[in-house]
BAKOLMI-562903 format. One record per residue (C-alpha): residue number from 1; chain; x, y, z. Coordinates in pm, 1 decimal, always signed. Layout:
<sites>
n,chain,xx,yy,zz
NUM,A,X,Y,Z
...
</sites>
This chain:
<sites>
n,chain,xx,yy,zz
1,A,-14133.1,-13027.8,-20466.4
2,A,-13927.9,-13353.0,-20581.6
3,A,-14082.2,-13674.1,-20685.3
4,A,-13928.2,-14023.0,-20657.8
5,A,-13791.5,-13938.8,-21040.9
6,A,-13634.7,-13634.6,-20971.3
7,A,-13465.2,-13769.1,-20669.6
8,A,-13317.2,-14061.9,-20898.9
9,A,-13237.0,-13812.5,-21163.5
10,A,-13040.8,-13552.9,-20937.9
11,A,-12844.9,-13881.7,-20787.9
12,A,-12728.6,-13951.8,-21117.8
13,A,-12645.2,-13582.3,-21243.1
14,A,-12513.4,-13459.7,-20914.9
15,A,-12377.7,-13792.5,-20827.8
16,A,-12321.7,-14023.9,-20567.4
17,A,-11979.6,-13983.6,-20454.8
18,A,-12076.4,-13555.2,-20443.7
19,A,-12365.8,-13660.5,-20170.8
20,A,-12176.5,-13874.4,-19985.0
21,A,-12142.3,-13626.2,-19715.2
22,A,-12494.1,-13556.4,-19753.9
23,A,-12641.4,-13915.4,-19732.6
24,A,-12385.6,-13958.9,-19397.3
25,A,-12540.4,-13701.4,-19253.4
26,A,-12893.6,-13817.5,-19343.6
27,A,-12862.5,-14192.4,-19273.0
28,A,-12860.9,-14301.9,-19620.3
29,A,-13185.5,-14189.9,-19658.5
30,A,-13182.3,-14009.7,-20038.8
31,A,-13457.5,-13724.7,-19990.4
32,A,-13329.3,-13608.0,-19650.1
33,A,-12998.7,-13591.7,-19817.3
34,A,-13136.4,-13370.4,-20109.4
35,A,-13317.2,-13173.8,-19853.6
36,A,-12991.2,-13100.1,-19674.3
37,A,-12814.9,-13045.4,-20048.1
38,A,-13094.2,-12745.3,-20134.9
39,A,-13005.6,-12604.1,-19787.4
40,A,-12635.7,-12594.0,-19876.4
41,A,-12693.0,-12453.0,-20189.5
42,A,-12902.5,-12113.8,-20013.2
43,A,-12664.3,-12094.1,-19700.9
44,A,-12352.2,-12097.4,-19967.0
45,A,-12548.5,-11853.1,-20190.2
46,A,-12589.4,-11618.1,-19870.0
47,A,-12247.3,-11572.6,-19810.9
48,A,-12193.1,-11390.1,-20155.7
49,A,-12210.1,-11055.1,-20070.9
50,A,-11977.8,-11083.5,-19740.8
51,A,-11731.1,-11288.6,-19927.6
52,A,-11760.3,-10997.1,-20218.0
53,A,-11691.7,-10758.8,-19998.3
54,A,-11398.6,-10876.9,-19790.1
55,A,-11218.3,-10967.0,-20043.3
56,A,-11249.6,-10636.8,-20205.8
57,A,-11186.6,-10472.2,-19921.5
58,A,-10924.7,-10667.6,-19858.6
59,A,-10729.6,-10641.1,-20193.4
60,A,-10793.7,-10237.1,-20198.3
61,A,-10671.0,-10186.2,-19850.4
62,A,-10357.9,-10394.4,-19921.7
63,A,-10301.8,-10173.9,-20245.8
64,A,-10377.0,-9863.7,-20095.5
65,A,-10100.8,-9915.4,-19815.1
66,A,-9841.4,-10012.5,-20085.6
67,A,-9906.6,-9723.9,-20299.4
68,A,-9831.5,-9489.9,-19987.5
69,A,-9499.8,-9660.0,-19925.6
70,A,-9377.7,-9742.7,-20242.4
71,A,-9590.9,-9579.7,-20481.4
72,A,-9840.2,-9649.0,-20781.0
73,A,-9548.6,-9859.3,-20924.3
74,A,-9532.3,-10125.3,-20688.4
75,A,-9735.8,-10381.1,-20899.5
76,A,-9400.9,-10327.6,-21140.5
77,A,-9131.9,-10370.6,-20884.7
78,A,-9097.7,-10115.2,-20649.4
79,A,-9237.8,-10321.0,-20365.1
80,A,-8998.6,-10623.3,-20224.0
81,A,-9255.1,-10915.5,-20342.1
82,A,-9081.9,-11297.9,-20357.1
83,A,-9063.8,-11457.6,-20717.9
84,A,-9437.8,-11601.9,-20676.0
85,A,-9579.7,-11318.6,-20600.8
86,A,-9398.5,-11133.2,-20921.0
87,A,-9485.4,-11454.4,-21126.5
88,A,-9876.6,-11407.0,-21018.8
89,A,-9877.1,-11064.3,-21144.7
90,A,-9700.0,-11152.5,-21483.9
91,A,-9995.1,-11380.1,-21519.4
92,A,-10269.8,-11136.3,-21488.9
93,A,-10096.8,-10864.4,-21661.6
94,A,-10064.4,-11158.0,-21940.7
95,A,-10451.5,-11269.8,-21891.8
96,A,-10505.3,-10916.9,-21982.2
97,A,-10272.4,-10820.3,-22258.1
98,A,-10510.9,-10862.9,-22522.6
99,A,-10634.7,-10495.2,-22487.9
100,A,-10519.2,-10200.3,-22290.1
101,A,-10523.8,-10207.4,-21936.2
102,A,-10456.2,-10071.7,-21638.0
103,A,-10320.6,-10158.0,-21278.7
104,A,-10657.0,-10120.6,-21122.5
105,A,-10738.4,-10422.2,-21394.7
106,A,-10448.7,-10603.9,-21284.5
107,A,-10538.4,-10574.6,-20901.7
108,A,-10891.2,-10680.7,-20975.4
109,A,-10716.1,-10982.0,-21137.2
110,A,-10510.5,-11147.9,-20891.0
111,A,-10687.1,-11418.8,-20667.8
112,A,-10793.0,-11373.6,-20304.4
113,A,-10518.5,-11574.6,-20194.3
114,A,-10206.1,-11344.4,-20375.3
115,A,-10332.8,-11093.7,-20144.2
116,A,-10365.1,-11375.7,-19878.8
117,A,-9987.7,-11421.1,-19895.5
118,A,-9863.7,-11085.6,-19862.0
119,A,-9982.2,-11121.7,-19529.2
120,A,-9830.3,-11416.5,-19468.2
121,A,-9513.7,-11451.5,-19246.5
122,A,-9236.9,-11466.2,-19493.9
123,A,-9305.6,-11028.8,-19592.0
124,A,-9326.7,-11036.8,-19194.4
125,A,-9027.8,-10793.7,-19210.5
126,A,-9093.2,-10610.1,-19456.3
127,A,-9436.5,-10557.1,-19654.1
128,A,-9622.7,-10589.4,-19279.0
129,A,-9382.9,-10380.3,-19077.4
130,A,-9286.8,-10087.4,-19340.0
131,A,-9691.6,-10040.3,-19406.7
132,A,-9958.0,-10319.2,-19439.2
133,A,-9986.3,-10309.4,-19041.0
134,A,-10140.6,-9971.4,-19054.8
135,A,-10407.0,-10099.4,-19264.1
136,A,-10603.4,-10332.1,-19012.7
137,A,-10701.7,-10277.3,-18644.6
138,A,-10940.8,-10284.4,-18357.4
139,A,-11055.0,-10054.7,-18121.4
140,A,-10777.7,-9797.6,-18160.6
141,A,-10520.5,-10037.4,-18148.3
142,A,-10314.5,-10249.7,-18443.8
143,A,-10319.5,-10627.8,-18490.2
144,A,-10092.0,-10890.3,-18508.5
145,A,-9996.3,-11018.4,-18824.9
146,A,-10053.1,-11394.7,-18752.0
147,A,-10412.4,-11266.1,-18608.8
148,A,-10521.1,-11119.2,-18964.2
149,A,-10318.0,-11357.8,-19186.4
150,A,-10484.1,-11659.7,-19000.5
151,A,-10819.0,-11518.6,-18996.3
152,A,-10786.5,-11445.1,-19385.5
153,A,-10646.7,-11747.6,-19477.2
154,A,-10928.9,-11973.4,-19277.3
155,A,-11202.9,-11727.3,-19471.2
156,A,-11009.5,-11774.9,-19812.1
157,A,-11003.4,-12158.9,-19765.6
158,A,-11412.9,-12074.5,-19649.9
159,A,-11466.7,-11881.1,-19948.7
160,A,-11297.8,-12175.8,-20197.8
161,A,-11516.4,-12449.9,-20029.3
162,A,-11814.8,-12241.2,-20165.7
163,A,-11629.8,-12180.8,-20496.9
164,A,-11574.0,-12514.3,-20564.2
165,A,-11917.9,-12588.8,-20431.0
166,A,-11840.7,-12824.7,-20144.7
167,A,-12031.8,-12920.6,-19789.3
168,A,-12023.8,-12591.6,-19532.7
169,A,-12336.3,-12708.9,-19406.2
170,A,-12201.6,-12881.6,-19044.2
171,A,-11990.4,-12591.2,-18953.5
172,A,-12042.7,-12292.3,-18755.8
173,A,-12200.2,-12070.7,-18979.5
174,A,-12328.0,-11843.4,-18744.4
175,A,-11920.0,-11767.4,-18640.6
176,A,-11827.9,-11746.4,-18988.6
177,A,-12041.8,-11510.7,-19076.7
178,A,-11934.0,-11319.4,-18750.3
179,A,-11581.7,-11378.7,-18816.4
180,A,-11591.5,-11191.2,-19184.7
181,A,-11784.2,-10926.5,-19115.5
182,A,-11508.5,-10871.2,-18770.4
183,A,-11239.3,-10914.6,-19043.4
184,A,-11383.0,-10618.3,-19303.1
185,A,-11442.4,-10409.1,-18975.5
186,A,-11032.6,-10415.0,-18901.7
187,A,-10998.3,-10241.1,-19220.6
188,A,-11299.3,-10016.5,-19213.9
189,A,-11574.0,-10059.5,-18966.6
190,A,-11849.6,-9858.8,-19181.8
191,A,-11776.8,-10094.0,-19463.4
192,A,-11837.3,-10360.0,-19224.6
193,A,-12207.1,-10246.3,-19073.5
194,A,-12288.4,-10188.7,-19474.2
195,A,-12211.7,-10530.4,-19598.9
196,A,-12368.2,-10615.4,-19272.9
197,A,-12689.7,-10493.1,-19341.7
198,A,-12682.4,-10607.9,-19712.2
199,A,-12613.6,-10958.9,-19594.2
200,A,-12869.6,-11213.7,-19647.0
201,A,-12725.9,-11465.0,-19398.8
202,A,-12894.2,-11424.5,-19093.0
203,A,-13250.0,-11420.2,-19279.8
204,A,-13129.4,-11736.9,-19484.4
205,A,-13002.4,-11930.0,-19198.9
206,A,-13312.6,-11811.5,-18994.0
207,A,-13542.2,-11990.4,-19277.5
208,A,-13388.7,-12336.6,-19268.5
</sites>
């Protein structure tokens, strides 16, 4: 429970301009705002394990669809990836050149939003149409690519609002929680009723 001191402390250390958003939404008045802070903090904590898992499911299913069509070396050139793309792997291979390594390392390296941009509209022609399309669909039937890139770039922009540990209380929570466990489920719907059931969300948000 906070006193009038801890209130005034956590003003200081978390400061002002950080719950600014919060005190808006409270009326100025300091312990509502910290109330609506704490809930923040859980509801951003809940999302952990979806995030986790999308964005490993993500990255592997990505990988596993350019390894059928242009094989285990297309980390090291095989696949027809822009200069950014070969720049962001240079990095992590670099990040990781102080001991041995392997791809899988490398893969586990690059950020959500490398594997973000290979579904982005400029490998439109090639990386989605030679193989990554295979990789994501719904009810028997494939997806458009501006479908899955949009929906993965709104939940990577989600995901770095947590990250950087910013306001996602006033949104929709409820429809992004929906929305990522949709997304895992157009690359595997089992993995999608697992992280489902390991989710903490809907007991979180249930609580507040």
């Amino acid at each position: 429970m906070r006193t009038g001191p801890i209130n005034a402390a956590l003003l200081r250390t978390l400061s002002e301009e950080r719950l600014t958003r919060y005190l808006v939404a409270a009326d100025g008045d300091l312990d509502r705002a910290l109330t609506v802070y704490e809930r923040n903090l859980r509801l951003a904590e809940a999302f952990h394990t979806p995030l986790h898992c999308l964005e490993i499911t993500l990255r592997n299913v990505i990988d596993d669809r350019l390894n059928a069509k242009y094989g285990p070396n297309w980390l090291r050139g095989a696949a027809p990836l822009d200069e950014d793309a070969r720049l962001a792997i240079a990095r992590a291979d670099n990040t990781l050149s102080h001991s041995p390594h392997t791809d899988g390392a490398i893969i586990a390296e690059l950020a959500l939003g490398f594997w973000v941009g290979l579904l982005g509209p400029r490998y439109d022609a090639t990386l989605w149409r030679a193989t990554l399309y295979a990789g994501f669909g719904a009810n028997g039937r494939g997806l458009r690519r501006s479908l899955v890139h949009g929906r993965m770039n709104a939940l990577r922009r989600f995901r770095n609002r947590i990250a950087h540990h910013e306001p996602i209380f006033d949104r929709d929570l409820t429809l992004v929680h929906a929305e990522i466990l949709e997304a895992i489920a157009w690359m595997c719907p089992l993995t999608a009723s697992w992280t489902a059931h390991h989710s903490r969300f809907d007991s979180v948000a249930a609580a507040l």
